[in-house]
C-alpha positions in Angstrom: 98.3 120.9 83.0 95.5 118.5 83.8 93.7 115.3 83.1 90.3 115.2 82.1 88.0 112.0 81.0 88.0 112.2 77.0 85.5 114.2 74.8 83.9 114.8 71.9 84.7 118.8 72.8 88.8 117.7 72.9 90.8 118.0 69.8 92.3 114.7 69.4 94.2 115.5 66.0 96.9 118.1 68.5 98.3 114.5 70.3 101.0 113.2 67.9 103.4 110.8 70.2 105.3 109.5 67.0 103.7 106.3 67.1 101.1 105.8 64.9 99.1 103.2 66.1 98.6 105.3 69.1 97.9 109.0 67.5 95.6 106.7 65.2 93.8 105.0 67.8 93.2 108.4 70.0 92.0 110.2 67.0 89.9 107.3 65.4 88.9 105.1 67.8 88.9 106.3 71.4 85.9 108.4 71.6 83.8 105.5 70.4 85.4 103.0 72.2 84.3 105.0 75.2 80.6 105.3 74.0 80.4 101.8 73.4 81.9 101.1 77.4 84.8 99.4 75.5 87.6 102.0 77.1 87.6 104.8 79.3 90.0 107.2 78.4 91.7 110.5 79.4 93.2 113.6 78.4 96.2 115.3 79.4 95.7 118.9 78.6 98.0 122.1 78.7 96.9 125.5 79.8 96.1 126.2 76.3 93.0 123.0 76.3 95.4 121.2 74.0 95.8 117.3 74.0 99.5 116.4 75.1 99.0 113.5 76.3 96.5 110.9 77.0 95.6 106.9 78.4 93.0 104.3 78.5 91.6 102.2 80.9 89.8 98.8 80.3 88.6 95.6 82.6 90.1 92.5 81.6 91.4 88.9 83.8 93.9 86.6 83.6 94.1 83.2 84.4 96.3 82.3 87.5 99.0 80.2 85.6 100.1 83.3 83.1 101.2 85.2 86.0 104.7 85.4 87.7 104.6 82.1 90.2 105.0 84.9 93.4 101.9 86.7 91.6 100.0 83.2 91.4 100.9 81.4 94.4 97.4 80.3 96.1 94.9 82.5 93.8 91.5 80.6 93.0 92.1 78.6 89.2 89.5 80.8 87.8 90.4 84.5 85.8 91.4 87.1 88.2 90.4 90.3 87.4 92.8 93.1 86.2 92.8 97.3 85.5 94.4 97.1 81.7 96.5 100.4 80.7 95.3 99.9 77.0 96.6 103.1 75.7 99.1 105.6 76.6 101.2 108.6 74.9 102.6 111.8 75.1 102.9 114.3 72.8 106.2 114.5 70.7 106.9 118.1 71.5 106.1 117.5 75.3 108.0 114.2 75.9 111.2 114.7 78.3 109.5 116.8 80.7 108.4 114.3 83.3 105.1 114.2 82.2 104.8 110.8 81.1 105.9 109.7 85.0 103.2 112.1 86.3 100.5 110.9 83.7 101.4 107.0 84.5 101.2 108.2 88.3 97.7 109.5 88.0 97.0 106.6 85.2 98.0 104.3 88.2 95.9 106.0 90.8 93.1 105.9 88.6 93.5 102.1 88.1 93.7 101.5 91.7 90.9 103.0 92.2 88.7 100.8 90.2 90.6 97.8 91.3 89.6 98.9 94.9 85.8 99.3 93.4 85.4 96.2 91.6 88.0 94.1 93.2 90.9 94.0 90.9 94.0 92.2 92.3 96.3 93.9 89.2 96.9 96.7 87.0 98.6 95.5 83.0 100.0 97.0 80.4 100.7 95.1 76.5 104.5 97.6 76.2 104.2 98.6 72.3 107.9 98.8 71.9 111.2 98.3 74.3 111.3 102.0 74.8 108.0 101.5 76.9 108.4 98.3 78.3 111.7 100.1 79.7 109.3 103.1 80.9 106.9 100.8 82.8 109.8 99.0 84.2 110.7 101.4 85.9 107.0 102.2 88.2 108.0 98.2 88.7 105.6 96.6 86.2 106.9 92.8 85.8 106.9 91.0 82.6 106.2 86.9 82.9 109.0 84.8 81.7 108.1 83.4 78.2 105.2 85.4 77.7 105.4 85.8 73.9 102.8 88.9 74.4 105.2 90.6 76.7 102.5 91.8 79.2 103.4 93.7 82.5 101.6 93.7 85.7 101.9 95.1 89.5 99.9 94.7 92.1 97.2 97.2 92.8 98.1 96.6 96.7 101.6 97.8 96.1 101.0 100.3 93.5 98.8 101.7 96.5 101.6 101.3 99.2 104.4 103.0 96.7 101.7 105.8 96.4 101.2 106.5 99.9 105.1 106.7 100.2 106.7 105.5 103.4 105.5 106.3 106.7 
């Protein structure tokens, strides 16, 4: 397996997660998204060059008073910038083998990255279902109380600190 930026080479019609907004979205809309510099998106493939899995990566910001009050607490009033995980699915016939936790892990690396290259205090992800928001729950993504749009964020500083593992 490996992960690859997105192109018009892969065959984006192999990646069905079960989800249709998000096989529809990789097959329809990704590659021109990423023409456009809308999205930046990549490709998890097996041995075989097949799409199994797959995420995007976008800019965005968020104003200081829709984050957690320990997130917010002496940030400037204006937006503050974010890494948004716009998409992200496995394949059906590849879920439950740990490679949605390795594809979020390089997903997250990735997104720290950036962050680190255009000074980006968060990384966010809009959950499409419980089943997710119980997925990024777990890499300690933290949903604001009463935030209708259920958003997640973490840090970028301690998405890099859980990365480089203790010392």
């Amino acid at each position: 397996m490996r992960v690859e930026r997105l192109g018009d080479h892969h065959q984006l019609g192999s990646c069905i997660c079960g989800v249709q907004a998000l096989d529809d979205w990789l097959r329809d809309h990704a590659l021109d998204n990423q023409r456009r510099n809308l999205s930046r998106s990549f490709a998890l493939l097996d041995d075989g060059d097949r799409v199994v899995g797959y995420y995007a990566l976008t800019m965005g910001g968020v104003r200081r008073e829709a984050l957690p009050a320990r997130y917010g607490r002496g940030l400037p009033r204006y937006e503050i910038r974010m890494v948004l995980l716009a998409r992200f699915a496995i394949a059906d016939d590849h879920q439950g083998q740990g490679l949605g936790r390795d594809l979020l892990i390089e997903a997250i690396e990735r997104a720290s990255d950036a962050g680190t290259q255009v000074a980006a205090r968060f990384i966010a992800v809009d959950p499409i279902d419980e089943n997710a928001r119980a997925f990024y729950d777990k890499f300690a993504f933290k949903q604001i109380q009463g935030d209708a749009g259920g958003r997640m964020y973490l840090r970028i500083d301690d998405a890099l600190a859980a990365l480089e593992g203790p010392d």
